[in-house]
N, C-alpha and C positions, 0 to 999 in steps of 0.2 A: 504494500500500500504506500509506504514511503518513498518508494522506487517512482513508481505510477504517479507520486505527486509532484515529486521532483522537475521530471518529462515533463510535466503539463508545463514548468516553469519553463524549461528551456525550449518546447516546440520552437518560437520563433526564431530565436538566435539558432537552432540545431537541428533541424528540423528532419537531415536525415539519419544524424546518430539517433533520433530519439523514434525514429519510425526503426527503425534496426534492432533497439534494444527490444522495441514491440514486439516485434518479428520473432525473436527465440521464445515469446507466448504461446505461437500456432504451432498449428502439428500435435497438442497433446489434448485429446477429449476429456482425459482424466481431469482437469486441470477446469473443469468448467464451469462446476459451481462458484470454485476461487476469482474466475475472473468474473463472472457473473455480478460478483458484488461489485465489482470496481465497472462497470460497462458504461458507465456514465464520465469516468475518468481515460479511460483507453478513448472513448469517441472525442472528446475533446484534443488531445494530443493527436488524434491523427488530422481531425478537424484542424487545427491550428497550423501543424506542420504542413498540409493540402496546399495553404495559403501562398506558399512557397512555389513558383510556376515552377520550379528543377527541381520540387520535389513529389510533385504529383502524380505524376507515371508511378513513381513506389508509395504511395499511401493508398493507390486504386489498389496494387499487387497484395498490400497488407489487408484491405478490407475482402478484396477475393479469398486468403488463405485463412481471415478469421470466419469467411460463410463457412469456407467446409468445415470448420470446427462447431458452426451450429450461429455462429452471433452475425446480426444484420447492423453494420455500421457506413451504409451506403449513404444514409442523411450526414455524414461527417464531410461528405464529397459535393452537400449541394445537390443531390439526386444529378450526377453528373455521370453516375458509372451505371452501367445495365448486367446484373449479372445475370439475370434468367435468358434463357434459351430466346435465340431473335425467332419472330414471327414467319414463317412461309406463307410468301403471298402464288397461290393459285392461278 
């Protein structure tokens, strides 16, 4: 939690060391009630870091490998990312 609070501090100045530290978060489902609590603090640091145009490309990549771990932090991007399946038009 103190970690996570930290990040929120430095998003601006750090934006991709502090999406990075995110990053060794995913990958682990075990781990999910734990972040669970903090979901409110992980969406702002990546929200804040997004702000960053050189850093946006990897805040999309961290909210894609937090869905497959179960968490939806696409409103962090401004609803700018599509991660469901595109439409087939007939």
């Amino acid at each position: 939690m103190h970690v996570l609070r930290r990040l929120r501090t430095l998003a601006t100045r750090h934006p991709h060391a502090c999406l990075r530290v995110l990053g060794h978060l995913t990958g682990n489902c075990g781990r999910y009630w734990g972040l669970a609590r903090h979901d409110a603090i992980i969406r702002d640091v990546i929200g804040t870091a997004a702000t960053e145009d050189s850093a946006t490309a990897e805040a999309r990549r961290l909210v894609s490998a937090f869905a497959v771990d179960g968490f939806d932090f696409r409103d962090a991007l401004n609803g700018d990312i599509r991660l469901e399946s595109p439409l087939h038009e007939d």
